[in-house]
C-alpha positions in Angstrom: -45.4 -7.5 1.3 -49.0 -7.8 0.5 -48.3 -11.2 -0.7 -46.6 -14.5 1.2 -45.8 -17.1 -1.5 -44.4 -19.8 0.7 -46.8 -21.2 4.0 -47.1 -24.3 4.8 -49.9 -26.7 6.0 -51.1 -29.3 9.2 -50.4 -31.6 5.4 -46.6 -30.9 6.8 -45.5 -34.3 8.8 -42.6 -31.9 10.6 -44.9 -28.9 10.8 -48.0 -28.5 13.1 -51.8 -29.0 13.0 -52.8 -25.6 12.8 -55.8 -25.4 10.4 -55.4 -24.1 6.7 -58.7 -21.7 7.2 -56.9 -20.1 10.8 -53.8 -19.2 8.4 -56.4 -17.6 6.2 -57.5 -15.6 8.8 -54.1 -14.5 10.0 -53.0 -13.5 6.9 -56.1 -11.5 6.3 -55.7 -9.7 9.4 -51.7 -9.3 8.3 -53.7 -7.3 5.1 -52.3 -9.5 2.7 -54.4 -9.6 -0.2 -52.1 -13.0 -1.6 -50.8 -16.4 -0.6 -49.7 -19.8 -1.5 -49.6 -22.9 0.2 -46.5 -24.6 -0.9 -46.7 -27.7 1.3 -43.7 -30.2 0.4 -44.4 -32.4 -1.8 -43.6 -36.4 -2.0 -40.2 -37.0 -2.4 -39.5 -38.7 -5.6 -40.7 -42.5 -5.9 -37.7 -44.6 -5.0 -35.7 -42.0 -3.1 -35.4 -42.9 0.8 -36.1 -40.1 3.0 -32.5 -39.2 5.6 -33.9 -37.7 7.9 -34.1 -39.9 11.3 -38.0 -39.5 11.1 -38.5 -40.1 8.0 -40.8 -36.5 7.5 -39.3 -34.0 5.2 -42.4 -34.1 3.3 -46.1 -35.5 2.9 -46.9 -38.4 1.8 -48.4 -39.6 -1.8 -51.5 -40.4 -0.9 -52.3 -37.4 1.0 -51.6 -35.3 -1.7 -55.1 -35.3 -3.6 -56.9 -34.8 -0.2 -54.0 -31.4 0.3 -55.6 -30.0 -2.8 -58.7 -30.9 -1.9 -59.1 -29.0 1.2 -57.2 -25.7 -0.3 -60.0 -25.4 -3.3 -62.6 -25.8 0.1 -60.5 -23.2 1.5 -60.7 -21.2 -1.6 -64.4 -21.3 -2.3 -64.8 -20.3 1.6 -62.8 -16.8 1.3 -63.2 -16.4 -2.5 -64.2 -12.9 -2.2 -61.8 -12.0 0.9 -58.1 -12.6 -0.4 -56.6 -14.7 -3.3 -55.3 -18.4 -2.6 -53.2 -20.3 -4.3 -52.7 -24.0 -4.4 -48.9 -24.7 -4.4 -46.2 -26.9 -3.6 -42.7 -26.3 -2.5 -40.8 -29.1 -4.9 -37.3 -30.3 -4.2 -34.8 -30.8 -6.5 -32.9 -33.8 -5.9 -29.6 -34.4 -8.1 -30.2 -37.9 -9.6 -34.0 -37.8 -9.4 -34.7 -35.4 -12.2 -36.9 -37.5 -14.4 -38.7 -38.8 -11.3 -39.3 -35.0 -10.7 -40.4 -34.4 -14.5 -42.9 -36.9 -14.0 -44.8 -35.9 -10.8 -44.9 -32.4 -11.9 -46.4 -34.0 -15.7 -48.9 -35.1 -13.4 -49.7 -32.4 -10.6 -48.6 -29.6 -12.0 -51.7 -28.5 -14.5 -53.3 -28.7 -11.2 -51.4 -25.9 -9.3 -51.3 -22.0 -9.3 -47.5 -21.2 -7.9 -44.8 -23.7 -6.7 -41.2 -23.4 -5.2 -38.3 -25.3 -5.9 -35.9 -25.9 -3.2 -32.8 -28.0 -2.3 -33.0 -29.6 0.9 -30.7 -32.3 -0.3 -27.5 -33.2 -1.1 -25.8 -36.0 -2.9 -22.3 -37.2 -1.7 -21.6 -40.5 -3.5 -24.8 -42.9 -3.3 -25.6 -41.0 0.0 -27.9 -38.5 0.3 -28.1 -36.0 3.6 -30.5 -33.2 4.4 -28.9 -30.2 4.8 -31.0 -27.9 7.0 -32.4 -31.2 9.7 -30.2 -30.0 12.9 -26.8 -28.8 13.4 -25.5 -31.8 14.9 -26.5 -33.3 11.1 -24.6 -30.4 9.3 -21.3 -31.1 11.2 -21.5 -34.7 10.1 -21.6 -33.4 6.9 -18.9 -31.0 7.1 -16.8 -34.5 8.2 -18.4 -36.3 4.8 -17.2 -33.1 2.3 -14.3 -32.2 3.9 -14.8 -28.8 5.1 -17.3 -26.5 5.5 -16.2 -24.4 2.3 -16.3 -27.1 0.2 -20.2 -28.4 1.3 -21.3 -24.8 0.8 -19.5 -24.9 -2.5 -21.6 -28.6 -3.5 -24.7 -26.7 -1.9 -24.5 -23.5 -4.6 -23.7 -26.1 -7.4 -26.6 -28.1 -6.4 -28.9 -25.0 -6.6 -27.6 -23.9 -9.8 -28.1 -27.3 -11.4 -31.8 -27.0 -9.7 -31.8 -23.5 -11.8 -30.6 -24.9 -15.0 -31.9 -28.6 -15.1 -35.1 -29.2 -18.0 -37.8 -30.4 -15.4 -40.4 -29.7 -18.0 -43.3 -27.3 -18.8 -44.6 -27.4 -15.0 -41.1 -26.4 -13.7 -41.6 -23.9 -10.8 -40.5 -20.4 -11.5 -40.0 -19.4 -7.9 -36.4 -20.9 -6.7 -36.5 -21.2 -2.6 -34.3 -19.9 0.2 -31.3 -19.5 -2.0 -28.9 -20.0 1.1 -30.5 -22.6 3.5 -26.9 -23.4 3.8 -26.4 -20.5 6.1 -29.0 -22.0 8.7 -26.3 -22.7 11.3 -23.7 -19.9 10.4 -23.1 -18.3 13.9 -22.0 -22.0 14.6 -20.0 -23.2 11.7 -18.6 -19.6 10.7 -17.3 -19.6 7.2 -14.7 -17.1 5.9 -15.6 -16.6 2.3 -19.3 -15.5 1.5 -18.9 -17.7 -1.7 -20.2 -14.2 -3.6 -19.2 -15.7 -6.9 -21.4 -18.7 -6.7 -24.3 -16.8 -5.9 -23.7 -14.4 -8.1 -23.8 -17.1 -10.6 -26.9 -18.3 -9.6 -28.1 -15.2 -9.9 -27.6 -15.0 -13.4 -29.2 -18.0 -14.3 -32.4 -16.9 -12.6 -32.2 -13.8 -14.7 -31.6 -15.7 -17.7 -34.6 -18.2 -17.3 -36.8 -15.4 -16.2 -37.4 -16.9 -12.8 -38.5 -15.4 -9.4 -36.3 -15.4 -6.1 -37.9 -17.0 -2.5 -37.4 -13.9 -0.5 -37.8 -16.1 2.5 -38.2 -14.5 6.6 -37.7 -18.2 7.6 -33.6 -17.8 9.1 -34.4 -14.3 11.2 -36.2 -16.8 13.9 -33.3 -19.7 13.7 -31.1 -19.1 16.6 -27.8 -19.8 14.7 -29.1 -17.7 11.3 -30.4 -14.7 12.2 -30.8 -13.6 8.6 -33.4 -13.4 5.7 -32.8 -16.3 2.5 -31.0 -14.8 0.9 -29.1 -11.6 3.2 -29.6 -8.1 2.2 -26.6 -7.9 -0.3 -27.9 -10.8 -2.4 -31.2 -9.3 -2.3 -30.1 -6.0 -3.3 -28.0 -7.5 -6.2 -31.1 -9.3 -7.7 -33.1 -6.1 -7.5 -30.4 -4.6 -9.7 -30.6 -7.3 -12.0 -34.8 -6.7 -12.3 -35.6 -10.4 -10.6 -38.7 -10.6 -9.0 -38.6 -11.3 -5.3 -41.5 -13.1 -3.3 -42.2 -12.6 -0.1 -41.8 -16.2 2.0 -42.4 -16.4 5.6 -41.9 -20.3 5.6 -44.8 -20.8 8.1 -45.1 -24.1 9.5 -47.4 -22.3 12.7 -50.1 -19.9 12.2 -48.0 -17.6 14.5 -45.0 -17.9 12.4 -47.1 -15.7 9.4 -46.1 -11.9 9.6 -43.1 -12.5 11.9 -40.1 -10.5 10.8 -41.7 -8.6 8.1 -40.1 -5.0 9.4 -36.7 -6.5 9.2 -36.9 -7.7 5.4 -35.0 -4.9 3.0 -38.6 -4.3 0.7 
């Protein structure tokens, strides 16, 4: 726990303004001797954000100015704790040469990344899974059931797993099972253990490293790490790495839940 490889940035349009060098300092005072800002990145060029506001990430032409002020960052606690410059990437079924090219582009530039699925495609429409509950129960209408969207969810993350996004591919995939954001409120019978098992094994086999992510302990109808104990204790067995990920969109939100987290 000495490291916290997912934190976001005031760069996040849904987040707050809290400033990169007070998350510095909290994580300093936390003893952390790691971390990585993994703001989102720009959606792919031609994809049209679904969420009402139109925020899920920052915006093109902010991104030089995000990298920018980390290296400032850097040079201003060089000696005091390692930072890295990252992004947290998402993987967008349909947009995969889109995202080839953007991380041709950007990635040299970066230390550490994530790569997440906030999205799902359904036809020519696109939703975002984790936005609010009230947008998860209109998918649940659109796929039929609530076993079958976490069922397009898994596949989705194992194509993310599996899919050639080239040499500047994160290695790190994020919170696993966002899909479980609103679980105490759409309850679902089978745990789906076989599909995450199976994406499991395709981290293994590429090598990759697992979002051990704090983020669901503070959502009301979550109450649980990304993934839950029993997946993380399975990918321990199966010798992948797991990062530490607090998800912090407030400086307060750094540290929070630590003691309940298995390692």
């Amino acid at each position: 726990m000495k490291k916290d490889g997912h934190i976001h940035t005031p760069f996040c349009p849904h987040g707050t303004m809290d400033a990169l060098t007070g998350y510095v300092e909290k994580a300093i005072l936390l003893g952390y001797e790691e971390i990585t800002f993994t703001e989102h990145a720009p959606l792919p060029k031609g994809f049209i954000d679904p969420t009402p506001k139109k925020d899920s990430a920052m915006k093109l032409e902010d991104l030089d100015i995000y990298m920018e002020e980390i290296e400032r960052v850097k040079a201003i606690y060089r000696h005091d704790i390692i930072i890295n410059t990252g992004l947290e990437i998402d993987y967008i079924e349909g947009y995969e040469r889109e995202t080839t090219y953007f991380l041709n582009q950007y990635g040299p530039f970066l230390d550490d990344a994530i790569l997440s699925v906030h999205f799902l495609k359904n036809g020519d429409e696109y939703d975002c899974l984790d936005y609010s509950p009230e947008n998860f129960a209109n998918m649940v209408m659109k796929y039929g059931s609530i076993e079958h969207l976490y069922r397009v969810y898994y596949q989705t993350v194992l194509r993310s797993v599996q899919e050639d996004l080239g040499a500047y591919k994160p290695k790190r995939i994020g919170h696993m099972t966002l899909v479980k954001k609103f679980k105490k409120k759409f309850p679902i019978a089978n745990e789906n253990k076989e599909d995450i098992l199976t994406i499991l094994s395709a981290i293994q086999l590429q090598g990759y490293e697992l979002d051990y992510n704090s983020a669901g302990f503070q959502k009301p109808l979550c109450r649980e790490s990304y993934p839950p104990n029993w997946v993380v204790k399975e990918a321990l067995e199966m010798g992948i790495p797991l990062i530490y990920g607090s998800d912090a969109h407030r400086i307060k939100d750094l540290g929070q839940n630590r003691e309940q987290m298995l390692i």
